[in-house]
Residue, then its C-alpha position, 0 to 999 in steps of 0.5 A: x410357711x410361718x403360719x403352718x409353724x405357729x399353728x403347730x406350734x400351739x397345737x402341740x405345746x402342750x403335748x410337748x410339756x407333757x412330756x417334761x420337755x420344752x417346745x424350743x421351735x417349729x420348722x416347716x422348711x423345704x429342703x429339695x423336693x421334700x418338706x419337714x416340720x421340725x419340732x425342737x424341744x429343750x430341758x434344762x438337762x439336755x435332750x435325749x433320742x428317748x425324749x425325741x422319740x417320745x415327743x414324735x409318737x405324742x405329737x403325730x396323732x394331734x397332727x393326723x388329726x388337726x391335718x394342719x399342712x396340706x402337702x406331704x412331709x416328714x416330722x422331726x423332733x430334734x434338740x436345738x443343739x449347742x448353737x441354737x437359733x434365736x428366732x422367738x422373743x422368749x428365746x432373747x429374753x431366756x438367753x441374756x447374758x450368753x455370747x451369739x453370733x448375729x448376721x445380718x441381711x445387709x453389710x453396716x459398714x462393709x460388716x455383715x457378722x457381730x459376735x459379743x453378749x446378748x444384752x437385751x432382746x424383743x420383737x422389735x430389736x437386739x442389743x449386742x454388747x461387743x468387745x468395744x461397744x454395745x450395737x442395737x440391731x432392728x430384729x428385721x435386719x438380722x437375717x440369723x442370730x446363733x447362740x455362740x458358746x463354742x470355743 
């Protein structure tokens, strides 16, 4: 359902700024028998439950609207929290030099998680400085990637 979250996604970028926040991602996921589309918004000042509200009650009638999902769902509209997923390129470009937490699809040499510094990142791979070594990873080997700042 990727597709359903890029349209939004440019559907409500805009809207989002407005509101003197950034549009960090859009989720549409299932959990159970439901489905949510998770707006998550980020400020260089934290995000509040004032900020989510008043991204929820902007961007609803765009999606009424626009109609982009067909099936029902509930919409969030969260903050991305302290460890935050990577998932987009400007989010690898925006977090170098922070220590994250990769793990991947299958074990490289009987190992499945790397923590160490975000060296670089693109669409095409990722580059993790560890204690010992710097490992570059294809983006489509990492099944998460975290930031990694709780200690």
């Amino acid at each position: 359902m990727a597709g359903v979250a890029d349209k939004v996604f440019s559907l409500v970028e805009e809207t989002v700024k407005a509101q003197n926040v950034k549009l960090w991602d859009v989720r549409f996921v299932k959990e159970g028998a439901n489905w949510y589309l998770r707006i998550i918004i980020d400020s260089e000042n934290g995000i509040s439950i004032d900020d989510c509200t008043n991204v929820h009650h902007a961007v609803d009638p765009i999606l009424d609207e626009a109609d982009p999902i067909d099936r029902s769902y509930y919409l969030e509209v969260c903050s991305p929290g302290l460890e935050r997923e990577l998932t987009r390129d400007e989010h690898y470009a925006a977090m170098v030099g922070n220590k994250i937490k990769i793990k991947l699809y299958k074990a490289i040499d009987g190992v499945k998680e790397f923590n160490g510094t975000l060296k670089s990142g693109d669409k095409e791979k990722v580059v993790l400085a560890t204690e010992t070594e710097e490992k570059e990873f294809a983006r489509s080997e990492i099944s998460s990637c975290r930031l990694d700042d709780i200690e």
